[in-house]
C-alpha positions as CSV (number, residue, x, y, z in Angstrom):
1,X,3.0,-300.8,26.0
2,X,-0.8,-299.7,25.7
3,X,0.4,-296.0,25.2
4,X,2.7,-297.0,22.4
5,X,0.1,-299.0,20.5
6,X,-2.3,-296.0,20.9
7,X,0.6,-293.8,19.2
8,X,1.1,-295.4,16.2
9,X,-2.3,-296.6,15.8
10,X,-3.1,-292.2,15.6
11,X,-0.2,-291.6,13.8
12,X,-1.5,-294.1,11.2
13,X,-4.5,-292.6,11.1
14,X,-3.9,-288.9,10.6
15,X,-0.6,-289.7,8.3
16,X,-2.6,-289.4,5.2
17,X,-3.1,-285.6,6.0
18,X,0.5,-284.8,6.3
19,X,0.7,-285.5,2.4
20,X,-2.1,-283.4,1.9
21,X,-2.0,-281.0,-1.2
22,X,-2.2,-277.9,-0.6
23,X,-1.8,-275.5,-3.1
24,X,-1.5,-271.4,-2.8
25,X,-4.3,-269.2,-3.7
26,X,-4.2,-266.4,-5.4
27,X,-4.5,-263.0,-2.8
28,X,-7.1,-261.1,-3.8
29,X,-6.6,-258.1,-6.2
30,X,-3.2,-260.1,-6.9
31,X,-4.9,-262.5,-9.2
32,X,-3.1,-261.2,-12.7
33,X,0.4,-261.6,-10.9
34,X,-0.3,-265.4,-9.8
35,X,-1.3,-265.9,-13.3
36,X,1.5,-264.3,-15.1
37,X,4.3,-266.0,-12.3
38,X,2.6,-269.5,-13.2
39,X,2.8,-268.6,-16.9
40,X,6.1,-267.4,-16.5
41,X,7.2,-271.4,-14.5
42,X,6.1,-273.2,-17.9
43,X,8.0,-274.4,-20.6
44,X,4.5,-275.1,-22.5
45,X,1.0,-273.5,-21.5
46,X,-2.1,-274.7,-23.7
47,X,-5.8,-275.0,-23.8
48,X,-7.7,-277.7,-25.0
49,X,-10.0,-280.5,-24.7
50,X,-9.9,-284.3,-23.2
51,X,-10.0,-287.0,-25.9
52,X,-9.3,-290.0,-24.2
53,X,-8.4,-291.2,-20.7
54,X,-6.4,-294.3,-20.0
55,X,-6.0,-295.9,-16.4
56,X,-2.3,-297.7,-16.4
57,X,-2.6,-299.4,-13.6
58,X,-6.2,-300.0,-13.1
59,X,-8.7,-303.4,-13.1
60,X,-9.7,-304.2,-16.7
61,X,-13.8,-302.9,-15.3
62,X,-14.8,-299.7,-13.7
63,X,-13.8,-296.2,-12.7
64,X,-10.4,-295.0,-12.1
65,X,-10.0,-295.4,-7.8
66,X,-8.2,-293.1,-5.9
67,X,-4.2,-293.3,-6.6
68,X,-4.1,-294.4,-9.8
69,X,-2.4,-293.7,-13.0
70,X,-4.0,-292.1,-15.3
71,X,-3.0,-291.3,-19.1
72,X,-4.8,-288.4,-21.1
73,X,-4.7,-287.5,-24.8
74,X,-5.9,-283.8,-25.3
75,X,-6.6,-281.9,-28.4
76,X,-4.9,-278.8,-28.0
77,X,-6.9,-276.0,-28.9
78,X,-4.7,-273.1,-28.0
79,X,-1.5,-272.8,-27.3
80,X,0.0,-269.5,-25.0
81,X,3.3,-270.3,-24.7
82,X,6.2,-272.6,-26.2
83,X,5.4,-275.5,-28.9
84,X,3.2,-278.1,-29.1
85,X,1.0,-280.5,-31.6
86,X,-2.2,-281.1,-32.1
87,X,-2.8,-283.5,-29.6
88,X,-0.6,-283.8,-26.1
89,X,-0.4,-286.7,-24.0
90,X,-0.3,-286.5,-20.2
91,X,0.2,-288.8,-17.3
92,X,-0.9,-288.4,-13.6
93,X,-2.3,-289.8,-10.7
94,X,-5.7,-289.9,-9.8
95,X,-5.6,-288.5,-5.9
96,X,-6.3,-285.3,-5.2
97,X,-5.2,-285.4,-2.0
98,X,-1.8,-285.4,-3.0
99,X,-2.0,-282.7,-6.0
100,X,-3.6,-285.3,-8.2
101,X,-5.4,-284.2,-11.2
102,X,-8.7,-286.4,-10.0
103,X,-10.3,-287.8,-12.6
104,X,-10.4,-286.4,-16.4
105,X,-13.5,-287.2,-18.3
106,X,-13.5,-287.2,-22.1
107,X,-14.6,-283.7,-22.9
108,X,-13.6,-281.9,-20.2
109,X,-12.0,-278.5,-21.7
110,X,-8.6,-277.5,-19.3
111,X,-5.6,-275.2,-19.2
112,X,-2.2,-277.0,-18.6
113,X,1.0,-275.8,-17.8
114,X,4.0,-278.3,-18.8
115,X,7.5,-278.7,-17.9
116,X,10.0,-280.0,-21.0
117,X,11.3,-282.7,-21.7
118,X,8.8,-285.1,-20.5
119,X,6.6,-287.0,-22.9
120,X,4.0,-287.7,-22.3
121,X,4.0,-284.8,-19.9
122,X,3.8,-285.4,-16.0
123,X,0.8,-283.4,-14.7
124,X,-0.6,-282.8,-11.4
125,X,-3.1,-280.3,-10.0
126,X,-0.3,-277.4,-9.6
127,X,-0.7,-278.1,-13.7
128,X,-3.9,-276.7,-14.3
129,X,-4.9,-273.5,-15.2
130,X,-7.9,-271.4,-15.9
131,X,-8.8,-270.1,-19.4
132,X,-9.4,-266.8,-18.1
133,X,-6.1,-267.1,-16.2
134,X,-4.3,-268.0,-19.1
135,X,-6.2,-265.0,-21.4
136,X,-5.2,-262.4,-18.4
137,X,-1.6,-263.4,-18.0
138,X,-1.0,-262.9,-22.1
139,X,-3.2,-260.3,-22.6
140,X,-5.2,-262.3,-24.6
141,X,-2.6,-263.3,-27.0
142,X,-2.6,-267.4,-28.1
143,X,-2.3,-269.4,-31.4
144,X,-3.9,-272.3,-33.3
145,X,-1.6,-275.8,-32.9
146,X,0.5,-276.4,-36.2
């Protein structure tokens, strides 16, 4: 009975880390090909800038805590690829340990690649993408928001 008490009690423990993200890198030298098949995934690709964050679920005081939901307006500075306006809404979740986005700060300049039809858009950390990645993959080819 001990043993099976001791067996749950670690499986408890360590079950957080079978949910773990874990997210490919890029192989070296093969950096322009992960961008372009990421790229390639999207329906919509664009740069821009946080303007507000939102926690749904969250005490009325304080910072977002781990797991929650978070909603972010961002002014959409560049677009790569498909259509988009001048301001995009996205919703995620706050733990990283599970391909969260973490927390989003007002200010804080990010690439995002979104899926269609979602609005506002469901993000996670597989969402993000690098401004240089974003300039490699088109060849440095973007335009303004409408």
């Amino acid at each position: 009975m001990l043993s099976i008490v001791v067996w749950v009690a670690a499986g408890l423990a360590f079950a957080p880390a079978l949910y773990a993200c874990s997210l490919p890198a890029a192989a070296p030298g093969n950096e322009l090909r992960a961008a372009q098949l990421k790229l390639r995934s999207a329906d919509v690709a664009i740069y821009g800038v946080v303007s507000s964050v939102r926690v749904l679920d969250a005490p009325t005081q304080g910072l977002p805590s781990v797991g929650q939901t978070i909603e972010a307006r961002v002014r959409v500075t560049r677009i790569f690829k498909g259509r988009a306006g001048r301001i995009v809404r996205v919703r995620g979740n706050t733990n990283v340990a599970t391909s969260g986005l973490g927390g989003l700060r007002v200010g804080v300049r990010l690439g995002l690649l979104l899926e269609r039809p979602a609005r506002p858009y469901r993000v996670s950390l597989s969402s993000r993408i690098m401004l240089r990645e974003l300039l490699r993959a088109t060849r440095g080819k973007w335009r303004s928001p409408a």
